[in-house]
C-alpha positions as CSV (number, residue, x, y, z in Angstrom):
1,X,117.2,12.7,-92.8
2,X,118.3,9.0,-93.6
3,X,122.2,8.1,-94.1
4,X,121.8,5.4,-96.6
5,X,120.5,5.6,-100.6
6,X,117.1,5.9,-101.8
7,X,117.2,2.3,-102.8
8,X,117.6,1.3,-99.6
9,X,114.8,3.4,-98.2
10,X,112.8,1.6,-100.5
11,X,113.7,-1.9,-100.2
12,X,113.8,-1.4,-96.2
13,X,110.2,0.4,-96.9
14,X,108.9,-2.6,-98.9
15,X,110.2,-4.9,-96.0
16,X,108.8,-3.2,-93.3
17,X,105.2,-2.7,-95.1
18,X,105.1,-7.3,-95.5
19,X,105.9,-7.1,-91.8
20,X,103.1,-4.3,-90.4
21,X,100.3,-6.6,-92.9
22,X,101.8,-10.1,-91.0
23,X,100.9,-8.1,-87.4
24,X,98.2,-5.9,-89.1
25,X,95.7,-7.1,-86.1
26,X,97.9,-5.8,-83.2
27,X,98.7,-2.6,-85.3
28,X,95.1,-2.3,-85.7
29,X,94.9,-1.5,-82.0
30,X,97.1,1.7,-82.3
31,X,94.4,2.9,-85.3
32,X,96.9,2.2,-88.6
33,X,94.4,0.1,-90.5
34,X,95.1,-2.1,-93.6
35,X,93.9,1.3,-96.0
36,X,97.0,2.8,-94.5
37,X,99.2,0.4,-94.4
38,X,98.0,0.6,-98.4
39,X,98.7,4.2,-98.6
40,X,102.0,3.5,-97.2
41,X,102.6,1.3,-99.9
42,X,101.4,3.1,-102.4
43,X,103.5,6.5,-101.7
44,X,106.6,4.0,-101.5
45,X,105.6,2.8,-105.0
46,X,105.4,6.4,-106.4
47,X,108.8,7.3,-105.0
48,X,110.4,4.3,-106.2
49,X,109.4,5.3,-109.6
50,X,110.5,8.9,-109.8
51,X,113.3,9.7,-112.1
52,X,116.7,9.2,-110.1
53,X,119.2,11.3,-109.8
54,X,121.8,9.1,-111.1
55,X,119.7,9.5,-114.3
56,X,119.3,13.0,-114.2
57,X,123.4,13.1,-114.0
58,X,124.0,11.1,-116.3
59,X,121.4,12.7,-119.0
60,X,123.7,15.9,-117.9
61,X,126.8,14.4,-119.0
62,X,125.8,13.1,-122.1
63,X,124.5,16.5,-122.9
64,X,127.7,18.5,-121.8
65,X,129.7,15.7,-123.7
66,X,127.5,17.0,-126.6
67,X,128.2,20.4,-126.2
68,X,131.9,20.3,-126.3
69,X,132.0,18.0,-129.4
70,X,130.4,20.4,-130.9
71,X,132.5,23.7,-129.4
72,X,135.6,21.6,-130.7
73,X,134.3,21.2,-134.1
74,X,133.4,25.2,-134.3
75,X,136.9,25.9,-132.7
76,X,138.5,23.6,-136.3
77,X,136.1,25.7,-138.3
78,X,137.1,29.2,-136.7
79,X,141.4,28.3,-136.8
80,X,140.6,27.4,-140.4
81,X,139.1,31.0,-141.3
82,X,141.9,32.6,-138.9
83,X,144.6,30.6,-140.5
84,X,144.0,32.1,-143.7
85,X,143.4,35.8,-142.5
86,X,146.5,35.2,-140.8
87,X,148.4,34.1,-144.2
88,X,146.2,37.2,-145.8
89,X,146.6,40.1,-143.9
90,X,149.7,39.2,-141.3
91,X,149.1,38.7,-137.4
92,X,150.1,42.2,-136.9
93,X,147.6,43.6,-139.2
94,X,144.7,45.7,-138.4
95,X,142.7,44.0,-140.7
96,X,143.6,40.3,-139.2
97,X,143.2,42.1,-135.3
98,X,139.6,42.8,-136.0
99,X,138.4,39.6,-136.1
100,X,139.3,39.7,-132.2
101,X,139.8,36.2,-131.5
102,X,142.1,35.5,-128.9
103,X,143.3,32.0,-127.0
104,X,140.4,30.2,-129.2
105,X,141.2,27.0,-126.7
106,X,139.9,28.7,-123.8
107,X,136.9,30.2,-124.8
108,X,133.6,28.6,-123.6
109,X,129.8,28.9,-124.1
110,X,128.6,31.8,-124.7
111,X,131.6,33.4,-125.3
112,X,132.8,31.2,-127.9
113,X,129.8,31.5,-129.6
114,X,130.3,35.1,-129.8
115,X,133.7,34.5,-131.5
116,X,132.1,32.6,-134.2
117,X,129.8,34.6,-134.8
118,X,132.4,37.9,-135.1
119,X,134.6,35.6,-137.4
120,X,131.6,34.5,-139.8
121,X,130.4,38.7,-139.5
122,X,134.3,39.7,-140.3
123,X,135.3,36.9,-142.6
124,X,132.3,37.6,-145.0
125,X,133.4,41.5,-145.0
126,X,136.8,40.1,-146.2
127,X,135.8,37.4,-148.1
128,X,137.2,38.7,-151.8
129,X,140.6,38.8,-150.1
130,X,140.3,35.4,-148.7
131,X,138.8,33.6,-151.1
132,X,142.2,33.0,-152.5
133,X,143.2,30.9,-149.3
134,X,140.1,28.8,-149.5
135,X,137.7,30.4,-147.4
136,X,134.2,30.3,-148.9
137,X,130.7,31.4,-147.9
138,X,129.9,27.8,-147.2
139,X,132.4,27.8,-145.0
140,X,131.5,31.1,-143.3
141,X,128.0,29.6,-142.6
142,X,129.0,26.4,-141.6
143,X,130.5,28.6,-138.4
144,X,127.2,30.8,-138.3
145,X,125.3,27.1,-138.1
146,X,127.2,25.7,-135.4
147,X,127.3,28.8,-133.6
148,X,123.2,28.5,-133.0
149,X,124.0,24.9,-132.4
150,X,126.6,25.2,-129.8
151,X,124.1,27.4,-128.4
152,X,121.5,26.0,-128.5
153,X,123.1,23.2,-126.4
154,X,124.4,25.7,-124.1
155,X,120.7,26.8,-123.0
156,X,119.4,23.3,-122.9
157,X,122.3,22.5,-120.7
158,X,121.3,25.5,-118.3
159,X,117.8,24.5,-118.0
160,X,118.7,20.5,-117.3
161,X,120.6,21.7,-114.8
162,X,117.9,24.0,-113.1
163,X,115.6,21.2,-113.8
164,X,117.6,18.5,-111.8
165,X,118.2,21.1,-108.8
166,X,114.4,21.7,-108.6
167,X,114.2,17.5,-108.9
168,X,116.4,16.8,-106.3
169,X,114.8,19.2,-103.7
170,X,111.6,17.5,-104.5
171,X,113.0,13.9,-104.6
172,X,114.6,14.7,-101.0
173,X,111.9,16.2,-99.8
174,X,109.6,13.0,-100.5
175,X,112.7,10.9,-99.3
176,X,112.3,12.4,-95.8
177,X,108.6,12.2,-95.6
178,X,108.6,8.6,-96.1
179,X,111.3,8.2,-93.8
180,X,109.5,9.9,-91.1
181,X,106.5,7.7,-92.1
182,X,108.3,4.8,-91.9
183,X,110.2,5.5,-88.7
184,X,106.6,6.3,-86.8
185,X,105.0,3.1,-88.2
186,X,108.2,0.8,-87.2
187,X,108.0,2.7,-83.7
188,X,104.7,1.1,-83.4
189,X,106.1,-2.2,-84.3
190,X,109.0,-2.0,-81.6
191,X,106.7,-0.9,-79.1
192,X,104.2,-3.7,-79.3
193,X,107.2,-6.5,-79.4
194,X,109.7,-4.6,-77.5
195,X,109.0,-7.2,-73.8
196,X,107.2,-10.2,-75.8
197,X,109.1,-11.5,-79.3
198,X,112.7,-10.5,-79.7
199,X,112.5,-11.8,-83.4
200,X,109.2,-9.5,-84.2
201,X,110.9,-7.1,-82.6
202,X,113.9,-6.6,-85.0
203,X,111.8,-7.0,-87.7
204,X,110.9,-3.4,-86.5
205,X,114.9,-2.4,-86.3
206,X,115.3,0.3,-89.3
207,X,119.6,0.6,-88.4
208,X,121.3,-2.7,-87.7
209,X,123.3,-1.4,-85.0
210,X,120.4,-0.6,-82.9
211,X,119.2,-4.6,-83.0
212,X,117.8,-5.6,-79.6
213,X,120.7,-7.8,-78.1
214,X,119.1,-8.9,-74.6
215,X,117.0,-11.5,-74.0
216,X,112.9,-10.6,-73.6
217,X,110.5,-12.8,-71.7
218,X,107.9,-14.6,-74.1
219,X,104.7,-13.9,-72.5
């Protein structure tokens, strides 16, 4: 409802609060009391404290960064094992074919997990015959491992990002209720200085541009 940040809507809100308590007897007149200017206050407080969204993004980029680290680390892991079948068996083979990786680079979440998880299942069937190239059982669980650990992040990545869609409904929803608040208590403020204080009167302004320009008669 507002086309500037949340900062803003709270440093405007802040400003706009110090003002209504300087006039709090006029506002009196139109029934907004000192306990609600307070509760103004106080809801402007809790918004200002809610977990940003800048935080939220950037808590889901460190976490994504995380996640491809480790996809990259069980991509080396996987070429090493396929390297060998490779050397082993021949690309052609049927033997090599059933370990049914293909473009390794490409694959992604849950699909690379899968591939790790088929080479660690496969490799351990061949692992006489590839023992020879230096693959060992520590090696095939090292892919097993970072298969639950890839994901692992994966799921946690999902569920930030549900999280932070469900936060930012909420944050903009509170955003535009305070807005509205603030744009009927201000209203009140223009309204009393509107034809007797040009000065108090833009104190009430909420978007430069709509300033009161003309000249007012001081009563």
């Amino acid at each position: 409802m507002y086309n500037f940040s949340d900062a803003e809507l709270i440093v405007t809100a802040k400003e706009k609060i110090a003002f209504i308590r300087r006039d709090a007897t006029e506002f009196e007149s139109f029934g907004i009391t000192l306990e609600k200017i307070a509760e103004l206050e106080k809801y402007v407080n809790a918004f200002s404290e809610l977990y940003s969204d800048v935080e939220a993004i950037y808590d889901k980029v460190i976490l994504t960064q995380a996640r491809d680290s480790k996809a990259e680390e069980l991509r080396v892991a996987i070429r090493k094992v396929l390297l060998v079948a490779q050397l082993t068996f021949g690309t052609g083979s049927a033997r090599y074919k059933s370990f049914g990786v293909r473009t390794l680079s490409k694959q992604r979440g849950a699909f690379l997990v899968t591939a790790g998880k088929t080479v660690a299942l496969i490799g351990a069937s061949f692992l006489p015959e590839l023992v020879e190239g230096g693959v060992t059982q520590a090696m095939l669980s090292r892919i097993d491992a970072l298969c639950d650990e890839l994901e692992d992040l994966v799921i946690e990545q999902q569920i930030k990002t549900g999280g932070r869609n469900v936060f930012y409904e909420h944050r903009v929803t509170l955003g535009n209720a305070l807005y509205t608040a603030l744009m009927s208590y201000t209203a009140v403020g223009l309204s009393i200085w509107e034809t007797t204080n040009v000065a108090r009167y833009n104190d009430y302004v909420i978007y430069a541009a709509s300033r009161k320009k003309a000249a007012v008669e001081e009563s």
